[in-house]
C-alpha positions as a Markdown table, in Angstrom:
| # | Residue | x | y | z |
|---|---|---|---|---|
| 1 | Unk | 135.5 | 91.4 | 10.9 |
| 2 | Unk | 133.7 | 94.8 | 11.3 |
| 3 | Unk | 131.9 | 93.2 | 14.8 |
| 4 | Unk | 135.2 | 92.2 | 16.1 |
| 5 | Unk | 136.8 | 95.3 | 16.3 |
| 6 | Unk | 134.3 | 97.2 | 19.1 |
| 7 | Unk | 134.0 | 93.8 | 20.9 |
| 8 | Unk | 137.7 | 93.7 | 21.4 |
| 9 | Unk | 137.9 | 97.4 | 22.0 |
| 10 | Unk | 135.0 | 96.6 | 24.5 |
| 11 | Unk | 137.1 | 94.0 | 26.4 |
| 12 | Unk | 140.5 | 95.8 | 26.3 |
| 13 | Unk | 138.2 | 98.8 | 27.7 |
| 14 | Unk | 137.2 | 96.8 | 29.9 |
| 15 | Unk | 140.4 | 95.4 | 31.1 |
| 16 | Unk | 141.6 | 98.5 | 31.6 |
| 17 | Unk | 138.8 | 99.6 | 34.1 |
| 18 | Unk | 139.6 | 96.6 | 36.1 |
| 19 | Unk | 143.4 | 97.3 | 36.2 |
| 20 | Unk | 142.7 | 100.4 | 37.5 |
| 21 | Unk | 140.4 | 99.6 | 40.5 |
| 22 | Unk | 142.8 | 96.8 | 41.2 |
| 23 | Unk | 145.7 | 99.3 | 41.8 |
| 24 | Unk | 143.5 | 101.4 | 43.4 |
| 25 | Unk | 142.6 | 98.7 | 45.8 |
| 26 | Unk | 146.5 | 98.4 | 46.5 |
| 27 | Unk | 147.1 | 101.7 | 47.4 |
| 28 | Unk | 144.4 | 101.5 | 50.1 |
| 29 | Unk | 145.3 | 98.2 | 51.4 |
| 30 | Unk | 149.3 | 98.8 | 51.4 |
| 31 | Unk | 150.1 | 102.5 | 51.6 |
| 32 | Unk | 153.5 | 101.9 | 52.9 |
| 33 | Unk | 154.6 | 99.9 | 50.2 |
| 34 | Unk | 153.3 | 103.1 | 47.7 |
| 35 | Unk | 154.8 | 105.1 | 50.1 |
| 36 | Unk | 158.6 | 103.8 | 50.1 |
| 37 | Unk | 158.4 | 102.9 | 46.5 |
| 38 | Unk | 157.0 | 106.2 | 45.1 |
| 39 | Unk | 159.6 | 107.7 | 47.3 |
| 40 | Unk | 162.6 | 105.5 | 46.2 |
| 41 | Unk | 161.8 | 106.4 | 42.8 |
| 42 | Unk | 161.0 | 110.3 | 42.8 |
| 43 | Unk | 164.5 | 110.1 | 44.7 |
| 44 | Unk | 166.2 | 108.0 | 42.1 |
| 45 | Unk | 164.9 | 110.7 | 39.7 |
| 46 | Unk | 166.0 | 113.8 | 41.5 |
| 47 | Unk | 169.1 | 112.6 | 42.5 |
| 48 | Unk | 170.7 | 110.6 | 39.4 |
| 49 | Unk | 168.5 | 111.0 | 36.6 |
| 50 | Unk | 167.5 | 114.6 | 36.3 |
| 51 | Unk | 171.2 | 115.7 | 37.2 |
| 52 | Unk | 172.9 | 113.4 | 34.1 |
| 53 | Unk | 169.9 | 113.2 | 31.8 |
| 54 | Unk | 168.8 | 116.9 | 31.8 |
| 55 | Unk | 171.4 | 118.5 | 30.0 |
| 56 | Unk | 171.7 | 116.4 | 27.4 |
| 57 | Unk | 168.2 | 116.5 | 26.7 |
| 58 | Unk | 167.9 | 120.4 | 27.0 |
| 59 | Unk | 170.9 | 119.9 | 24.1 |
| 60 | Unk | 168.7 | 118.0 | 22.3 |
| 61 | Unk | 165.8 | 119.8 | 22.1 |
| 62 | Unk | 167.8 | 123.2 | 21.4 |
| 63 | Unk | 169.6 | 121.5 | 18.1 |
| 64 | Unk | 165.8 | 120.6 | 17.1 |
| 65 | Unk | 164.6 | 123.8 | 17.7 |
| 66 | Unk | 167.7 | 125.7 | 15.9 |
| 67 | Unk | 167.0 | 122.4 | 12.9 |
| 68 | Unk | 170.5 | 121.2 | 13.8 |
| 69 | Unk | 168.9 | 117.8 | 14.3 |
| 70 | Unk | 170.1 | 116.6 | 11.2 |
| 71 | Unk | 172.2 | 113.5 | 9.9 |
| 72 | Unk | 171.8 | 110.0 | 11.0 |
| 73 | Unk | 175.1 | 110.0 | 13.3 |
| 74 | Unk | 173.2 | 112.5 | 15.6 |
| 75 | Unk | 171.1 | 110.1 | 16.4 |
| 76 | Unk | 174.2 | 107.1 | 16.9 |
| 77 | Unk | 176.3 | 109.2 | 19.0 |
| 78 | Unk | 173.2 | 111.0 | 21.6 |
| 79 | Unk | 172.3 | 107.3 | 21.6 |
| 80 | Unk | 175.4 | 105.6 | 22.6 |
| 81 | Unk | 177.3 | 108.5 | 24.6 |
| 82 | Unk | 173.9 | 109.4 | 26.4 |
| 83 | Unk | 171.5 | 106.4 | 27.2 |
| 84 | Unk | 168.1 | 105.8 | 27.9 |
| 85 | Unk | 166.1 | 107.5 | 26.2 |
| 86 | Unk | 168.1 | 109.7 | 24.5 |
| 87 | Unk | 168.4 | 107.4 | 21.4 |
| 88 | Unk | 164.8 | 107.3 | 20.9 |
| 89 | Unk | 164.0 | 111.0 | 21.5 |
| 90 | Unk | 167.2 | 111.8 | 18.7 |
| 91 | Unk | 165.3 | 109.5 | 15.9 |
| 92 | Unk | 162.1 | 111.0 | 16.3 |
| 93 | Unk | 164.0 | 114.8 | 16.2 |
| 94 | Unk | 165.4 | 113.3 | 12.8 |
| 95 | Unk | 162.3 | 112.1 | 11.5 |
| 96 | Unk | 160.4 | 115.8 | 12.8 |
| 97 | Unk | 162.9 | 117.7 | 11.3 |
| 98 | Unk | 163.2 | 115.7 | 7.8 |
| 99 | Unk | 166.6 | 114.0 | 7.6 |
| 100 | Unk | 165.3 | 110.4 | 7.8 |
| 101 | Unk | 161.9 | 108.8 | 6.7 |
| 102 | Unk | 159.7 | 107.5 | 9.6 |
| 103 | Unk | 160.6 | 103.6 | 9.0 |
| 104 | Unk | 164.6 | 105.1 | 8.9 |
| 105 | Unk | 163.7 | 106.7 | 12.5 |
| 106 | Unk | 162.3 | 103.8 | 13.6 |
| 107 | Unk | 165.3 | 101.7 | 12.8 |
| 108 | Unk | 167.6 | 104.2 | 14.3 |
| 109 | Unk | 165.6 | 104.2 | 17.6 |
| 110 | Unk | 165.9 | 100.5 | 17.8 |
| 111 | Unk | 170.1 | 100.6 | 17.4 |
| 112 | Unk | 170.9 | 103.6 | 19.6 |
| 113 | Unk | 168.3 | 103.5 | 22.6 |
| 114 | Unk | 170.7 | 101.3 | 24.9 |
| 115 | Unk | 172.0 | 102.3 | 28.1 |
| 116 | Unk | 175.4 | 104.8 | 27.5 |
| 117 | Unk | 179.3 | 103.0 | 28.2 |
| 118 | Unk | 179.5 | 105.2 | 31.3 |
| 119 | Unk | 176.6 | 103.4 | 32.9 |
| 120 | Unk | 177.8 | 99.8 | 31.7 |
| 121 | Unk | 181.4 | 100.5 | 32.6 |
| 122 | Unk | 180.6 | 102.5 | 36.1 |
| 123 | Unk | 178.2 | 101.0 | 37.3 |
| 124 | Unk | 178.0 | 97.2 | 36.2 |
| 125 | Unk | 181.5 | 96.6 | 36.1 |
| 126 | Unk | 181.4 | 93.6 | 33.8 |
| 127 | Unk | 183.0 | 93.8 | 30.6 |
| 128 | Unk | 181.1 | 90.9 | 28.9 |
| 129 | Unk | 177.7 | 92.6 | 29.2 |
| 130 | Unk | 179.3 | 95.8 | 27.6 |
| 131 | Unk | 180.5 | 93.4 | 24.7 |
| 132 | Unk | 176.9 | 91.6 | 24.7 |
| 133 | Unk | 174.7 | 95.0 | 24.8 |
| 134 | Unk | 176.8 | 96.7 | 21.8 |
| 135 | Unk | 177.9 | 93.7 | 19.3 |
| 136 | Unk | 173.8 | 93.1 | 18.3 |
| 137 | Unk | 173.6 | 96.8 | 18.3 |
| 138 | Unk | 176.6 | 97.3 | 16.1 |
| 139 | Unk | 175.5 | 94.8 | 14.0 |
| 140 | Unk | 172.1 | 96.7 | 13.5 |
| 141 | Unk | 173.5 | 99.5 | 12.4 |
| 142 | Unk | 174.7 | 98.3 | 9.3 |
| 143 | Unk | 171.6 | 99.3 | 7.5 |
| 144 | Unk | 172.4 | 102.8 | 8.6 |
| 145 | Unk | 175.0 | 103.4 | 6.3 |
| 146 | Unk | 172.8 | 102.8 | 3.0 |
| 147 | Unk | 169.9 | 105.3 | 5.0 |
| 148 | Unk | 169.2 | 108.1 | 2.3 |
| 149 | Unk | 167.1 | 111.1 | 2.4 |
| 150 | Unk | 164.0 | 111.1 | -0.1 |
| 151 | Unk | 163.6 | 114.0 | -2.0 |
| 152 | Unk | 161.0 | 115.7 | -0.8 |
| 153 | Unk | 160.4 | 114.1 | 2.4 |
| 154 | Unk | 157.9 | 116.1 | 4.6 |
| 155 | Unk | 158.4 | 116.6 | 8.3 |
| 156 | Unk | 156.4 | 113.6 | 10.6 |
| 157 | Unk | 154.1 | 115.0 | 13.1 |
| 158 | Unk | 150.6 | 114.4 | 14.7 |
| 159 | Unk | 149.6 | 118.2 | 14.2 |
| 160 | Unk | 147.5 | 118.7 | 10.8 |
| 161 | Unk | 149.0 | 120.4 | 8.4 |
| 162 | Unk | 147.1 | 123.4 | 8.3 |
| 163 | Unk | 148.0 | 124.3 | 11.9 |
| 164 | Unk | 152.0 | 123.1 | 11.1 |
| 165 | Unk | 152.0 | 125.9 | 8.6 |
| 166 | Unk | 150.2 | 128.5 | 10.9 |
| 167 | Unk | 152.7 | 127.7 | 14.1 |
| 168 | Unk | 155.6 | 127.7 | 11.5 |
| 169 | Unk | 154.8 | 131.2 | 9.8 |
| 170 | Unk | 154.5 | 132.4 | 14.0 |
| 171 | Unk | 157.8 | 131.2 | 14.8 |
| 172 | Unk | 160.1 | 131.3 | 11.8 |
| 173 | Unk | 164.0 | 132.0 | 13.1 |
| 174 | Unk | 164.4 | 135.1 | 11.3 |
| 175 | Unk | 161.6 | 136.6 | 12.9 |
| 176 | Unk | 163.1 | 135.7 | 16.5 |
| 177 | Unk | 165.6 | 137.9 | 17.9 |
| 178 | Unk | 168.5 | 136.3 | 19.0 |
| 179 | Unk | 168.6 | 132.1 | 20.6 |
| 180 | Unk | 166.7 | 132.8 | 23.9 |
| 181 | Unk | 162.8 | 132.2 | 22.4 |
| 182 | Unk | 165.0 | 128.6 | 21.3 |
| 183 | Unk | 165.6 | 128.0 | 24.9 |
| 184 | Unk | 162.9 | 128.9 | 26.6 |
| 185 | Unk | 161.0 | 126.4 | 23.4 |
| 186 | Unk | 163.7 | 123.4 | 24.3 |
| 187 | Unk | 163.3 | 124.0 | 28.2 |
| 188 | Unk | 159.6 | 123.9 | 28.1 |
| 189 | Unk | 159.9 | 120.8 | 25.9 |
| 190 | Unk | 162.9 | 119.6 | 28.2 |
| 191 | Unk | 160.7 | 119.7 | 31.2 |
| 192 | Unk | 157.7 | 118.1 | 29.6 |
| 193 | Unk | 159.9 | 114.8 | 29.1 |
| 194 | Unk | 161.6 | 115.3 | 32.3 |
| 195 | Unk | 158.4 | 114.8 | 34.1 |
| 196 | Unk | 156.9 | 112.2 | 32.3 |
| 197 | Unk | 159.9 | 110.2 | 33.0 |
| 198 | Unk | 159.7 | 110.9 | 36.7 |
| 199 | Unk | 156.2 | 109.8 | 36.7 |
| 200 | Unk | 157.2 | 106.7 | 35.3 |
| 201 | Unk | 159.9 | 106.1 | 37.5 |
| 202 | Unk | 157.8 | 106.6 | 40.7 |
| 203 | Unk | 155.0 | 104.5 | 39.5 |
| 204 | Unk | 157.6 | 101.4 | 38.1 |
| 205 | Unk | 159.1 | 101.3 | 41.6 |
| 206 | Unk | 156.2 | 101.3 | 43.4 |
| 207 | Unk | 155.9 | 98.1 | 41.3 |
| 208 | Unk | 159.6 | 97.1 | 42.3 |
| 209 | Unk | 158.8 | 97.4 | 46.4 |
| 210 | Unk | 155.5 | 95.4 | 45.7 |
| 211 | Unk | 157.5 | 92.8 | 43.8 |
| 212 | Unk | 160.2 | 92.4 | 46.4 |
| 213 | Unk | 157.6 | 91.3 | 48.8 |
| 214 | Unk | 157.1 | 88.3 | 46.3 |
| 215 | Unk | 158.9 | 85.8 | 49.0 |
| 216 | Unk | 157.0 | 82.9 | 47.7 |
| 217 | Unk | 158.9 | 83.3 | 44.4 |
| 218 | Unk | 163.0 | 82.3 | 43.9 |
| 219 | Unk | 165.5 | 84.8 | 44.2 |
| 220 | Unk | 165.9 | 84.2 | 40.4 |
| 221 | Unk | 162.4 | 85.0 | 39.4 |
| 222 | Unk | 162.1 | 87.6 | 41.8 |
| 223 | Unk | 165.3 | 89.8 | 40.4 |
| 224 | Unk | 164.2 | 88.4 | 37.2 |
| 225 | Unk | 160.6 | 90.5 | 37.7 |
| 226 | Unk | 162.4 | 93.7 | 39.1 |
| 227 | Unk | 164.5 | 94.3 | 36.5 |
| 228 | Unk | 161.9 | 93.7 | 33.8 |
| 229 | Unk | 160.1 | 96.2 | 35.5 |
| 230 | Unk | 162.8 | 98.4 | 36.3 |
| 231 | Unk | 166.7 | 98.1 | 34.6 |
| 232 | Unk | 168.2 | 100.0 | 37.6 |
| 233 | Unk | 166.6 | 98.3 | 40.3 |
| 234 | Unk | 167.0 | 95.1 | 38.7 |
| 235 | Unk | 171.0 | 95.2 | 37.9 |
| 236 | Unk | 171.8 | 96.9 | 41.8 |
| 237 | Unk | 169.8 | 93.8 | 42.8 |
| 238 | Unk | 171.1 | 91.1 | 40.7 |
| 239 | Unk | 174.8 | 92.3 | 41.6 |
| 240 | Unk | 174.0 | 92.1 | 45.3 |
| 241 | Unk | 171.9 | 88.8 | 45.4 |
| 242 | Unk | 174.9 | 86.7 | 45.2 |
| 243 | Unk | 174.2 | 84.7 | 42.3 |
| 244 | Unk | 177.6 | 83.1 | 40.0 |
| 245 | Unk | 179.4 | 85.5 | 37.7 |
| 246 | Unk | 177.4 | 84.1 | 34.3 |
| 247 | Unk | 174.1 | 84.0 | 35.9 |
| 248 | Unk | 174.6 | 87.9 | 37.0 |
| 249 | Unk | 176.3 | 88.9 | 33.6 |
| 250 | Unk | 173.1 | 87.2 | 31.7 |
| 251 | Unk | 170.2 | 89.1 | 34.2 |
| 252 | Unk | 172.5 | 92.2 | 33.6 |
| 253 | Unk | 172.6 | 91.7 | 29.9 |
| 254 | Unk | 168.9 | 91.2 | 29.7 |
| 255 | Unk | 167.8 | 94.4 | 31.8 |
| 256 | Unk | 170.1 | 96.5 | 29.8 |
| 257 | Unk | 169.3 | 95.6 | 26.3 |
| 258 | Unk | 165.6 | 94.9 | 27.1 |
| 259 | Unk | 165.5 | 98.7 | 29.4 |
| 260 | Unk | 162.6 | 97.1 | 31.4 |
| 261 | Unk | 159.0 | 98.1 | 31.3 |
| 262 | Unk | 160.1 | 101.5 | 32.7 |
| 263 | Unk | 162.4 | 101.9 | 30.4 |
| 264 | Unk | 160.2 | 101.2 | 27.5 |
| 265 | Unk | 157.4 | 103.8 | 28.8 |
| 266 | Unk | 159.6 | 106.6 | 28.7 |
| 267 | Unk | 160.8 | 105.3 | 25.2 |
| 268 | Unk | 157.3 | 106.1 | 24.5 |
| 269 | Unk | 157.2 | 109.2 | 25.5 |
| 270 | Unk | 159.6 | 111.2 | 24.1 |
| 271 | Unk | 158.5 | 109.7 | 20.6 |
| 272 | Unk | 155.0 | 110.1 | 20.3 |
| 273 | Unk | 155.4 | 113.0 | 18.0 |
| 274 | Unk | 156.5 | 110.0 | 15.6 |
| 275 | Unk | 154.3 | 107.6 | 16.6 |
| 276 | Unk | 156.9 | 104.7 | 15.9 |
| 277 | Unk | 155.6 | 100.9 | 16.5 |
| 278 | Unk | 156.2 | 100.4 | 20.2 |
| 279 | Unk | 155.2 | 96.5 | 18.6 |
| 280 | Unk | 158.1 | 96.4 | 16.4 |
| 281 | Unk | 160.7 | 98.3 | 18.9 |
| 282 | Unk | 159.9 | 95.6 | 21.4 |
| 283 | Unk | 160.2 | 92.5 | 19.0 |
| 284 | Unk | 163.5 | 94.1 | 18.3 |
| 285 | Unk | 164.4 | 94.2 | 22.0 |
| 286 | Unk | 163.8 | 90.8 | 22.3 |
| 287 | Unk | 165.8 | 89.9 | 19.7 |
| 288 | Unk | 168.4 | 91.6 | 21.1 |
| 289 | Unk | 168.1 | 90.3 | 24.4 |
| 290 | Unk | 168.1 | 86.6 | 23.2 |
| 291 | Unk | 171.4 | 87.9 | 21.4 |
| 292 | Unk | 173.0 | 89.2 | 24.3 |
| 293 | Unk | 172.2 | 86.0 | 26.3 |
| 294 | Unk | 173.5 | 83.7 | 23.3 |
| 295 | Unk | 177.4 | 86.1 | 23.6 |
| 296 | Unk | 177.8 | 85.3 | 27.5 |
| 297 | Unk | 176.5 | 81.5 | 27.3 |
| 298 | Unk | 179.1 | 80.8 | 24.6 |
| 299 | Unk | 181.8 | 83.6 | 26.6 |
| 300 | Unk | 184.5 | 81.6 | 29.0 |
| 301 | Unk | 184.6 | 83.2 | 32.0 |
């Protein structure tokens, strides 16, 4: 068991490396395609993302920062009223600041990181999918009502303790004058996120452009890929593609409740402080999508 580990460390290593000069090799040989897509998506970002997502998140961070990030319904409502990935970065603010246990976070982010009512009502237009993305999800918050908080539960975070007690007895709120060293914290933390989800953007639809240049594949697969990939991309495409009402609710259904690759990336990154199991967030997205599917087969249209 001991000689396994480095050899498949070795071979993930080196799967990596390969990746990498394999992209590499596909920005030199199609520059265009990087081009349009990195363009598409630092647009996308700029344009749609940073206006609706930025406030909220700059909310967020603030209530962390003042320790208003507290109770289990903080976490359900920024989930549901805001979206992607405001669910997942509310759970982990819970589980920083104390109110729920790590495993308790992790549950949470798994109910409440869907895409917001505004986005499934605005911009998909199809009631079904709205009914087939929040049933599962209501369903999975049952749990949440028997969620208690251990006595004595300690904060989560990747910083030793010794250092969590020296940046603590720095910046303890008595000692600050007044909310503006808050703000300046949640705007520095604010734009952190903000940019690793632009990043992710770009480089996802760079991915999309490439995969739309799949001709030898069905339009089916092909939508399929881009919204597994990315859930925007995906839905604008499988609403203009022409395909029959249950065929376009069900690709719908499965880009919202799955978030795509994208989607799941930036998921990552506003909880590493965390460190939930990415592993057990996706099984739970899977579930989830075959759940959504199931609702919209057995719904008469």
């Amino acid at each position: 068991m001991n000689h396994r580990k480095p050899k498949r460390q070795e071979l993930k290593k080196r799967g990596i490396h390969i990746l990498l000069c394999l992209v590499f090799i596909f920005l030199l040989c199609f520059p265009q395609t990087a081009r349009t897509g990195a363009y598409a998506g630092l647009t996308l970002w700029a344009n749609t993302v940073i206006p609706v997502l930025f406030p909220f998140l700059l909310a967020s961070n603030l209530f962390a920062a003042l320790g208003m990030a507290s109770g289990k319904w903080y976490a359900v409502l920024l989930g549901f009223l805001c979206g992607y990935p405001m669910g997942a970065k509310a759970a982990c603010d819970l589980v920083k600041e104390g109110s729920v246990s790590q495993k308790q976070g992790q549950w949470l982010m798994c109910c409440c990181n869907l895409p917001s009512p505004m986005f499934l009502t605005g911009f998909i237009r199809i009631p079904v999918v709205t009914w087939a993305v929040y049933m599962p999800a209501v369903v999975l918050l049952v749990p949440v009502f028997f969620f208690r908080k251990h006595k004595n539960m300690k904060t989560f975070s990747k910083i030793p303790a010794e250092n969590q007690s020296k940046d603590s007895s720095k910046a303890q709120p008595e000692d600050l004058p007044g909310i503006m060293p808050f703000l300046e914290q949640a705007m520095e933390a604010s734009v952190k996120i903000m940019i690793k989800i632009g990043i992710y953007m770009m480089v996802f639809s760079i991915l999309s452009v490439w995969i739309q240049n799949f001709y030898f594949l069905s339009p089916f697969m092909r939508t399929l890929l881009l919204g597994l990939s990315e859930m925007t991309i995906g839905i604008s495409t499988a609403k203009s593609a022409g395909f029959p009402a249950k065929q376009q609710a069900i690709l719908c259904a499965v880009f919202c409740t799955f978030g795509g690759c994208s989607g799941l990336s930036q998921t990552k990154s506003v909880t590493d402080e965390a460190a939930f199991s990415m592993k057990f967030y996706l099984l739970i997205r899977l579930l989830h999508v075959a759940a959504a599917v199931l609702i919209i087969t057995l719904w008469h249209f």
